[in-house]
C-alpha positions, 0 to 999 in steps of 0.5 A: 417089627415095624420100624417106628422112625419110618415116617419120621423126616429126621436130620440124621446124624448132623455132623456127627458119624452116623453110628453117634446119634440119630437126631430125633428132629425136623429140618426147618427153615425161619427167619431170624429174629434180633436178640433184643427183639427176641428178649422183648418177645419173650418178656412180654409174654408176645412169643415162646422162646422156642419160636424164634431163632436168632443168627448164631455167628462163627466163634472168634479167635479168642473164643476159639483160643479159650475153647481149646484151653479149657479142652486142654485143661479139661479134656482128662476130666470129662473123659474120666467123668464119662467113664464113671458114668458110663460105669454106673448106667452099664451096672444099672441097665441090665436089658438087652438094650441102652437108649440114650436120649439127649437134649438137644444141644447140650447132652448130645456130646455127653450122649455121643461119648456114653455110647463109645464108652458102653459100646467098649464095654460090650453093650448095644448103646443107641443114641438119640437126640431128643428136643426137650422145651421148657414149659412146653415139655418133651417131643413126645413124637420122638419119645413114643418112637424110642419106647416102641424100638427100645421100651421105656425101661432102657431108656436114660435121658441125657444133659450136659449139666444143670443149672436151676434144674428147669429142664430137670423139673420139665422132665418130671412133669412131663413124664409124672403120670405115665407109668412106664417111667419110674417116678423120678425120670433117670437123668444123666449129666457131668456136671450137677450143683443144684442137685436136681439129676438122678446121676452125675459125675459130680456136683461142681461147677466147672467149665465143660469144654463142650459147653463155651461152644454151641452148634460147632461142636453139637452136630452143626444143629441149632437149638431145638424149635416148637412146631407149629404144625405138629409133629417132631420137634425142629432145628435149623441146620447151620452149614454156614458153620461147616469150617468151624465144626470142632464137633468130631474132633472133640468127641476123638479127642476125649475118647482118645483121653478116654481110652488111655485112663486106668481105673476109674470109680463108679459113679453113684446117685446122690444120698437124699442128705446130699440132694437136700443139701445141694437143692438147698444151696442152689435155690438160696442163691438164686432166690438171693440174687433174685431179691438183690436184682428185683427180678420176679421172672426167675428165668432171667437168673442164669447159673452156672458156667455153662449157663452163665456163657450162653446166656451172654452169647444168646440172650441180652444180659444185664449183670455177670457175677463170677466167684473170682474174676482170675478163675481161668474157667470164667475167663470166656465168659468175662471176655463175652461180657465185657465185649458185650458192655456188661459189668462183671462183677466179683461176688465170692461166696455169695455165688454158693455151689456156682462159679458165675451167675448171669441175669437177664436184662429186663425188657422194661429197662 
């Protein structure tokens, strides 16, 4: 057969071994755009937010220091939520096949640590690294060459975790009407408190080490950019960051963990109860915050800890609300926020399923 990627100008395997991941993107070059400039853009309808790319800057000490306490604290966890993943996709693919298709950034590492754990267990696992654009949907460039090699009925698709299920939703549009995929895609992520996935390790919010960090541990690969011209989706390429890439280290550290553990219980898909249950929880959050904080847009509410602390890294946050401000999982995010001049504030309860919630600033004000 032809290879389908042939004509494709992809970035290869970024950072990662090559045998990881093949990054289903373009390289490209633009000029970046101020955060607060980029948020009035956004905010005003004057530009997509997948259009624009700001400087991302080396992470500080502490930002360091914080990353390798909440690897150390949690590295045994995600090994083991990996493989109880990696358990259930070996039960539920039974083709010759696995294609793993990640969003690019935060599945890639999940993706790269499914493709260890499947490979162990005697399956041909390969793994793509696929843009996904809210509001604007799948690359369906990249989406068409992996059918072609691997059918759409091997395909699984890859996230780190969910916040309000945006991308979740982008997903089931994007692929409602086409009948080779089943009516509610197959989505894959560690972490899942609003209950939108098809299958998670669990429904908590907790800090993912791979989540407080962006390009130095994901391939040195920006988040993914709209193309303008057509075709493949892009990224910028940071090599500026090459001394501070932690990316396959931290793939060997967890694999190491990974390989140490004994039995582990497969994972399984979430009840109908238990997805309405948590569906339920999450939307009552965000509506409530939303009401509290006047804000119409809810893609100025960001929930969860992953989410929570790339939004202050990316964007231009108003208010930070945590559970418990001692929360050792919140801690980086406290830190980014109070260097950034953003008031955090303890809300207990009233954050329901998540740990932390960011809101966005309004351009008005």
């Amino acid at each position: 057969m032809r290879d389908p990627f042939a004509s494709l100008m992809t970035i290869g395997s970024g950072s990662y071994a090559p045998d990881d991941v093949h990054f289903m993107l373009q390289r490209m070059q633009m000029p970046v755009t101020d955060v607060r400039e980029k948020e009035r853009l956004i905010q005003t309808n004057r530009k997509h937010y997948s259009e624009m790319i700001s400087t991302e800057h080396a992470p500080t000490e502490l930002h360091q220091r914080l990353y390798a306490r909440a690897l150390a604290q949690n590295g045994k966890r995600m090994a083991a939520d990996v493989q109880s993943l990696a358990l259930a996709l070996n039960a539920a693919y039974a083709g010759a096949s696995i294609a793993l298709v990640s969003f690019v950034r935060a599945g890639l590492p999940l993706g790269v640590l499914l493709r260890r754990a499947l490979a162990a267990m005697g399956r041909d696992a390969r793994h793509y690294g696929v843009s996904i654009i809210r509001d604007r949907g799948i690359d369906t460039v990249a989406l068409e060459a992996i059918i072609r090699l691997h059918g759409a009925e091997n395909i699984v698709f890859v996230d780190g975790w969910t916040g309000k299920g945006a991308i979740s939703g982008e997903l089931s549009r994007a692929l409602g009407a086409d009948k080779r995929f089943s009516k509610d895609p197959r989505l894959v992520v560690l972490a899942d408190p609003c209950g939108r996935a098809w299958l998670a390790a669990s429904a908590e919010d907790w800090v993912i080490p791979s989540g407080i960090l962006g390009a130095t541990v994901s391939g040195l690969v920006s988040r993914s950019i709209w193309p303008a011209q057509g075709g493949l989706h892009g990224c910028v390429v940071y090599d500026h960051l090459h001394e501070h890439d932690v990316t396959r280290d931290f793939i060997e550290q967890i694999e190491t963990a990974r390989c140490a553990l004994g039995e582990v219980p497969q994972a399984s898909p979430w009840t109908a109860d238990q997805r309405l249950t948590l569906q339920a929880e999450a939307d009552s959050v965000v509506h409530s915050l939303a009401a509290r904080f006047g804000i119409a847009n809810l893609n100025r509410v960001k929930p969860g800890i992953a989410e929570a602390t790339r939004a202050v890294l990316r964007r231009v946050p108003d208010h930070v609300l945590v559970r418990d401000r001692g929360d050792s999982d919140v801690q980086l995010l406290v830190h980014l926020a109070e260097r950034a001049g953003v008031t955090v504030e303890e809300a207990g309860s009233a954050l329901g399923p998540y740990r932390a919630v960011t809101l966005i600033r309004s351009a008005n004000g």
